[in-house]
Backbone as CSV, one residue per row, in Angstrom:
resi,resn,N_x,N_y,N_z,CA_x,CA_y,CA_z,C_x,C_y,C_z
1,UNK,-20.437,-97.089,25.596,-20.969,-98.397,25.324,-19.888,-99.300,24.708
2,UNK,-19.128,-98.839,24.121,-18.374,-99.500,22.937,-16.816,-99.692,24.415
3,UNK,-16.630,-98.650,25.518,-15.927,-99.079,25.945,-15.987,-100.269,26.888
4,UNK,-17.721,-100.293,27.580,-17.690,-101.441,27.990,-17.724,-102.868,27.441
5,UNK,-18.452,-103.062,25.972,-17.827,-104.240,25.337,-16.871,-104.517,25.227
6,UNK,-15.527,-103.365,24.963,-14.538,-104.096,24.813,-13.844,-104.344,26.070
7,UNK,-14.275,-104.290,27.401,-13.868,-104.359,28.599,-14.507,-106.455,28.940
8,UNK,-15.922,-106.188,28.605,-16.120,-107.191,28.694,-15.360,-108.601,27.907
9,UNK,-14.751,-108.019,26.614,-14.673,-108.916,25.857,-13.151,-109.328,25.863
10,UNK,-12.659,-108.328,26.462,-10.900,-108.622,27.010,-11.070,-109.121,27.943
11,UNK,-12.183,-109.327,29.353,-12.542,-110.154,30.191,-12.397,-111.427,30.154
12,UNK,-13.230,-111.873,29.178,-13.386,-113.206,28.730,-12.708,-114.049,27.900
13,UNK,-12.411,-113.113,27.103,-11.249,-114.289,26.318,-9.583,-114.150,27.249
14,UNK,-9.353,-113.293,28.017,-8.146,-113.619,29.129,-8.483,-114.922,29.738
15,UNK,-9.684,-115.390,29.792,-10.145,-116.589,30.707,-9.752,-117.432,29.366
16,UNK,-10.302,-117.149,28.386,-10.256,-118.426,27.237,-8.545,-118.609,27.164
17,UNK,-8.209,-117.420,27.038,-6.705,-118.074,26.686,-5.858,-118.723,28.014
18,UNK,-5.976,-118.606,28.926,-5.802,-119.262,30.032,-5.829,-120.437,30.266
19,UNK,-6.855,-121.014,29.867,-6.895,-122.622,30.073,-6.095,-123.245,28.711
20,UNK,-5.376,-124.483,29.079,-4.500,-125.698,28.243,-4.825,-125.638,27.630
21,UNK,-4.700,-125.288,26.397,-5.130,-124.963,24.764,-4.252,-126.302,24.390
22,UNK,-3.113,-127.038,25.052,-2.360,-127.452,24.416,-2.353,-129.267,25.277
23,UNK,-3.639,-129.356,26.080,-4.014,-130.484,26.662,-3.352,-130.554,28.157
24,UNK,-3.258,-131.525,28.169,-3.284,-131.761,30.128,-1.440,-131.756,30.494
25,UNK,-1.184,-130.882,31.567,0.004,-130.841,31.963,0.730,-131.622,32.730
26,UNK,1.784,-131.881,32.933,2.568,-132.262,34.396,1.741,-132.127,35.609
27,UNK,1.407,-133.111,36.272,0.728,-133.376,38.045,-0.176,-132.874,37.624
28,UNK,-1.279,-133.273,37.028,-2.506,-132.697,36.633,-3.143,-133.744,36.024
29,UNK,-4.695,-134.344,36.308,-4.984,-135.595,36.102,-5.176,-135.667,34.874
30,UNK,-5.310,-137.028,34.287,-4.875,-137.475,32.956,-3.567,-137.308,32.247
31,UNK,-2.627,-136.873,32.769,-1.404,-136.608,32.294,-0.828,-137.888,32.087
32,UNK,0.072,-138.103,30.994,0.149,-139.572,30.203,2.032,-139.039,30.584
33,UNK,2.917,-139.499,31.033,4.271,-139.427,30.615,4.775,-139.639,28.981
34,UNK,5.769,-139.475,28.658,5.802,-139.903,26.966,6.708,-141.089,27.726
35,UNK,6.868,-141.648,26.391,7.277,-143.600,26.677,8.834,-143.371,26.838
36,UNK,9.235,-144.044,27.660,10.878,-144.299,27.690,11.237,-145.802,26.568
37,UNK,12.421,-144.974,26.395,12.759,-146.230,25.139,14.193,-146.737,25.809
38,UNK,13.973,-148.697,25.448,14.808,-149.068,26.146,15.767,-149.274,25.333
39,UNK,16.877,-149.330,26.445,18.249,-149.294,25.720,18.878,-150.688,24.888
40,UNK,18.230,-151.358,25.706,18.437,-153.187,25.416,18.052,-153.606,24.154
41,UNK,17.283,-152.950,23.515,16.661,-152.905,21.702,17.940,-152.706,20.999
42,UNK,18.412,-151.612,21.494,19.597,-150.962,20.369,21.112,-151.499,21.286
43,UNK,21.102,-152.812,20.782,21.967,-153.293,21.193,22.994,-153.475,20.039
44,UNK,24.480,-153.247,20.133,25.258,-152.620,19.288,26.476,-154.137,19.123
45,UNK,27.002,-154.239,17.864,28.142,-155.047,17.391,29.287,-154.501,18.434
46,UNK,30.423,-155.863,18.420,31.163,-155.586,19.277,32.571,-155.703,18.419
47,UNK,33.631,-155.147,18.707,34.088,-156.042,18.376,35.270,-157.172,18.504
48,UNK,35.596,-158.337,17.776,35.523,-159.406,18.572,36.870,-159.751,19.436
49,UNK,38.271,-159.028,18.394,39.441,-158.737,18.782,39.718,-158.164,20.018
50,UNK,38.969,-156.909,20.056,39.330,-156.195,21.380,38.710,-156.625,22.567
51,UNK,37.769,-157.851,22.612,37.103,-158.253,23.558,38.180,-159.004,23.760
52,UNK,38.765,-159.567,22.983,39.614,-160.598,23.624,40.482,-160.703,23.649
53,UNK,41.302,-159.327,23.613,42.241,-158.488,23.750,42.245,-158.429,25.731
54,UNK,40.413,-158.061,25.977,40.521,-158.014,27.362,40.307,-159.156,28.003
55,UNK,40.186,-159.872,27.723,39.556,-161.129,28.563,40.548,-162.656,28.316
56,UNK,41.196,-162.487,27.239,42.412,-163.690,27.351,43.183,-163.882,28.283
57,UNK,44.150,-162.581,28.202,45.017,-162.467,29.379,44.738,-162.687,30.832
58,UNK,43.811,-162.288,31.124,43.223,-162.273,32.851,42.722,-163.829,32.963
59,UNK,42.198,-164.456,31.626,41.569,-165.625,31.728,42.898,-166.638,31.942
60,UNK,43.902,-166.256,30.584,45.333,-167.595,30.504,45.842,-167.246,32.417
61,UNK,45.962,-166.242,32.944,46.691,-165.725,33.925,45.521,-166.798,35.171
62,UNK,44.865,-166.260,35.233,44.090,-166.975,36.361,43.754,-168.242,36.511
63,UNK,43.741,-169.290,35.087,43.854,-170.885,34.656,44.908,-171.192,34.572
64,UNK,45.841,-170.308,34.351,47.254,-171.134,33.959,47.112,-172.282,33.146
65,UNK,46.679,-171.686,31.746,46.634,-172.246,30.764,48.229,-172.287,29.534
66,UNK,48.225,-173.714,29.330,49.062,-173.509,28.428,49.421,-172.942,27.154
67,UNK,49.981,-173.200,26.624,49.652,-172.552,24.475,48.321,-173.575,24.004
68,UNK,48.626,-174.816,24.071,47.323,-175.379,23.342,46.044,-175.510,24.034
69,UNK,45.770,-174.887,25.434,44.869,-174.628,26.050,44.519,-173.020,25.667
70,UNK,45.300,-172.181,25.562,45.266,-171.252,25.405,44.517,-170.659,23.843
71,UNK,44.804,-171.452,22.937,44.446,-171.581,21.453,43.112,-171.887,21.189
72,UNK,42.837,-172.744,22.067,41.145,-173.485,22.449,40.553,-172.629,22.577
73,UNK,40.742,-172.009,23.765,40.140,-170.790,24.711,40.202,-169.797,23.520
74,UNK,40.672,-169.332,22.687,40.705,-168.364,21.813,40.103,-168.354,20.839
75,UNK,40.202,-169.760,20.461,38.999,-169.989,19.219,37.673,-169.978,19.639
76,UNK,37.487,-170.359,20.853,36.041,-170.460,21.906,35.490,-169.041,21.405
77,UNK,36.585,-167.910,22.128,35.647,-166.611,22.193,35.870,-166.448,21.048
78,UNK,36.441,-166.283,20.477,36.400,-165.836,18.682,34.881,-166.437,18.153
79,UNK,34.502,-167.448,18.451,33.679,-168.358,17.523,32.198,-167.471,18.443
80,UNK,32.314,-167.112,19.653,31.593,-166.868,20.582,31.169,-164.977,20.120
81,UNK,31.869,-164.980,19.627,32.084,-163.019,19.793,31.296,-163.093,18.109
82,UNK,31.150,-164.026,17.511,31.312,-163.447,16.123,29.821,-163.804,15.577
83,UNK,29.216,-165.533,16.918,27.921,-165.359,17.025,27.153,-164.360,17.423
84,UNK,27.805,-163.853,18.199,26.819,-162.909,19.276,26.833,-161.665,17.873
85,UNK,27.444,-161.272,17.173,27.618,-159.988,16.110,26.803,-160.435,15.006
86,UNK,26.187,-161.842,14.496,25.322,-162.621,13.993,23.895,-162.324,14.757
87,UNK,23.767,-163.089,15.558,22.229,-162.891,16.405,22.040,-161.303,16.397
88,UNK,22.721,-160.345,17.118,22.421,-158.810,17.046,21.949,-158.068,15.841
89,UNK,23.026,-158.362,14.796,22.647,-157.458,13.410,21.251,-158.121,12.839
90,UNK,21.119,-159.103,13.090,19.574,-159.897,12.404,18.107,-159.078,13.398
91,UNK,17.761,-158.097,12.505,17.000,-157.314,12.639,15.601,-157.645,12.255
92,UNK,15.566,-158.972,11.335,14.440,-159.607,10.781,13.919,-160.229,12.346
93,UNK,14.885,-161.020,12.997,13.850,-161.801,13.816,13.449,-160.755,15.619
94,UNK,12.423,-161.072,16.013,11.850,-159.868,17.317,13.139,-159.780,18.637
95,UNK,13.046,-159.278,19.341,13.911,-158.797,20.077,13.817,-159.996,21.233
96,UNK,12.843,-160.563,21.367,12.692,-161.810,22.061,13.495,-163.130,21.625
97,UNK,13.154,-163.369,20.350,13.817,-164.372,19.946,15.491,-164.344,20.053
98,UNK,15.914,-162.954,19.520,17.220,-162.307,19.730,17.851,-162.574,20.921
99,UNK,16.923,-162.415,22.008,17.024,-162.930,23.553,17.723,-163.987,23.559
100,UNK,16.226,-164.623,23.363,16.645,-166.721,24.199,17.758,-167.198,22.651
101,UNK,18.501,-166.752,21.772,19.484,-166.958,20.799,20.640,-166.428,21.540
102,UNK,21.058,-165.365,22.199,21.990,-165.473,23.105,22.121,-165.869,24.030
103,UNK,20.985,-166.205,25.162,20.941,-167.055,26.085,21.274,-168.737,25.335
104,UNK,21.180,-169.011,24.541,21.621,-170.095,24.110,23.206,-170.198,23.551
105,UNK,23.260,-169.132,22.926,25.092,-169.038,22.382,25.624,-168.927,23.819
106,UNK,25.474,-168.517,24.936,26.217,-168.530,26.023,25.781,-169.952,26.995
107,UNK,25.265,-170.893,26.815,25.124,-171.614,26.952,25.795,-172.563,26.442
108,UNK,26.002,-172.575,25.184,26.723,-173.516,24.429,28.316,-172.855,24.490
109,UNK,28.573,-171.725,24.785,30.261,-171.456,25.098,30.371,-171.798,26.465
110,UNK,29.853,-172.094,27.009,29.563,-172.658,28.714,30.282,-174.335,28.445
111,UNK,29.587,-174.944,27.942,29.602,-176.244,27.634,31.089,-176.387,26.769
112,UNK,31.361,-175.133,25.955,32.313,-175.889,25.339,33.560,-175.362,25.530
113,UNK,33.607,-174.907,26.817,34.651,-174.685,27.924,34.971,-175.526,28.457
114,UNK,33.866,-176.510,28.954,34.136,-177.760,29.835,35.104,-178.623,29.384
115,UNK,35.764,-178.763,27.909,36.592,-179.200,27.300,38.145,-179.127,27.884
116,UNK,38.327,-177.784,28.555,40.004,-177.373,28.651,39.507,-177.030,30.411
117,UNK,38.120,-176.827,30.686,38.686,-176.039,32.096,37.410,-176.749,32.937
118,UNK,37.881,-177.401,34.134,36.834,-177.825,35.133,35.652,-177.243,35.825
119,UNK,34.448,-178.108,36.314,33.101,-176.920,36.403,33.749,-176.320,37.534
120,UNK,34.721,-175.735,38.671,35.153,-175.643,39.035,35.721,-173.815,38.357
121,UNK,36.567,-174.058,37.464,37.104,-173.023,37.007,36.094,-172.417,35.911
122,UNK,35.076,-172.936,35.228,34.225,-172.719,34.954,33.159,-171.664,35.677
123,UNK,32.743,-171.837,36.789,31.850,-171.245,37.203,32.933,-169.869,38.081
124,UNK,33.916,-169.554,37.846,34.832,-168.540,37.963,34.585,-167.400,36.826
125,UNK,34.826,-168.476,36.072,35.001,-167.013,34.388,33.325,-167.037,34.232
126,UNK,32.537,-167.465,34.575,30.976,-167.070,34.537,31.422,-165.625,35.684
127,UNK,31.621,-165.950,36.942,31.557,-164.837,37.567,32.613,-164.219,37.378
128,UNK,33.592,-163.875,36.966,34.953,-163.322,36.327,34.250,-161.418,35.692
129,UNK,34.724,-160.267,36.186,34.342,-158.956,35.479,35.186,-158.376,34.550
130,UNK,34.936,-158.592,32.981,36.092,-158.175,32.303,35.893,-156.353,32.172
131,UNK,34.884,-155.463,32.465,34.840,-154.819,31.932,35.525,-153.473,32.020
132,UNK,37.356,-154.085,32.945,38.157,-153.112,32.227,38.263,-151.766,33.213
133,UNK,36.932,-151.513,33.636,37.267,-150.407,34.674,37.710,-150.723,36.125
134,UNK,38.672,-150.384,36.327,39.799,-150.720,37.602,39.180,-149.675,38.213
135,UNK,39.222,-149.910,39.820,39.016,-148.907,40.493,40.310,-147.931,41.094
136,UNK,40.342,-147.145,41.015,41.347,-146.042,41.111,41.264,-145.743,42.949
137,UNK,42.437,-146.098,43.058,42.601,-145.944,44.977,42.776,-144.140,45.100
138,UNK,42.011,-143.865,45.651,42.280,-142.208,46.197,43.501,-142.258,47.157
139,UNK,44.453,-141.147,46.916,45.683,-141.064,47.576,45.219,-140.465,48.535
140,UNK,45.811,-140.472,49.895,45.472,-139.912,51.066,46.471,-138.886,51.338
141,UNK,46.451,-137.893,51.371,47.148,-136.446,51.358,48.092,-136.684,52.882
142,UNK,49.112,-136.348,52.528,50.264,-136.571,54.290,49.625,-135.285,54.384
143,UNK,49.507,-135.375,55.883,49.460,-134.087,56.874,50.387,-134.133,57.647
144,UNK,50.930,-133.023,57.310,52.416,-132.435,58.158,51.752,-131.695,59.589
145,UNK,52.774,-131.922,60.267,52.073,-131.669,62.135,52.404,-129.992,62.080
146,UNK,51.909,-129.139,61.965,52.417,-128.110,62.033,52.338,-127.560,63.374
147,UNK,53.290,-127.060,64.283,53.112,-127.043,65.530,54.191,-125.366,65.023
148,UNK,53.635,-124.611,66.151,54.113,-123.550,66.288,55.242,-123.439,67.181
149,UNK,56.594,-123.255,67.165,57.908,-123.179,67.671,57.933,-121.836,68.496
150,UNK,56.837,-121.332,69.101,57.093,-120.338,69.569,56.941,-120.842,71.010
């Protein structure tokens, strides 16, 4: 008697422990994904030297800008690099506002380009890519004719 209860009773709780004790799985209805977190929140200080470390040179080179054009242009991004490290660290105001505050600082370094460089060369350094990664040409291996001399 005692062996069939415990036959029965290892029966049934194999069934109990079986089912999701731990809620609903992968491809299985009601399954919720967990949230992806965006990267655009944790948006990071830059800083302002080495930006324009990359982006002077390619800029004086492609305007053929002089020294006192060149000085302009430098104080531009300086003044430009140091807003943008202002709007970012201000953690008080929402990530929206943070938004349309750089859409506006790049707006207003837009405008106050127009000073040294025509809408012309202007709408160049809008489309201009500073970010430095060159593409690397793959060498093409010589193939020697190997022909058999026999």
């Amino acid at each position: 008697m005692k062996n069939i209860f415990l036959f029965f009773l290892l029966v049934f709780s194999s069934n109990m422990i079986a089912q999701q004790v731990y809620g609903v799985q992968r491809g299985q209805r009601g399954y919720i994904p967990p949230p992806k977190y965006e990267a655009s929140v944790y948006v990071t200080t830059i800083n302002a030297y080495e930006e324009l470390e990359k982006v002077l040179p390619k800029s004086v080179e492609t305007f053929n800008l002089d020294d006192f054009e060149r000085e302009i242009f430098k104080g531009l991004l300086l003044e430009k690099y140091d807003n943008y490290n202002r709007i970012v660290e201000n953690t008080d105001s929402s990530k929206q506002a943070r938004q349309e505050a750089l859409k506006q600082l790049e707006i207003d370094f837009v405008k106050g380009l127009a000073v040294i460089l025509t809408p012309d060369e202007i709408s160049m350094f809008v489309d201009m890519d500073f970010s430095g990664k060159e593409e690397k040409r793959k060498k093409r291996k010589k193939r020697k004719n190997k022909k058999n001399d026999e």
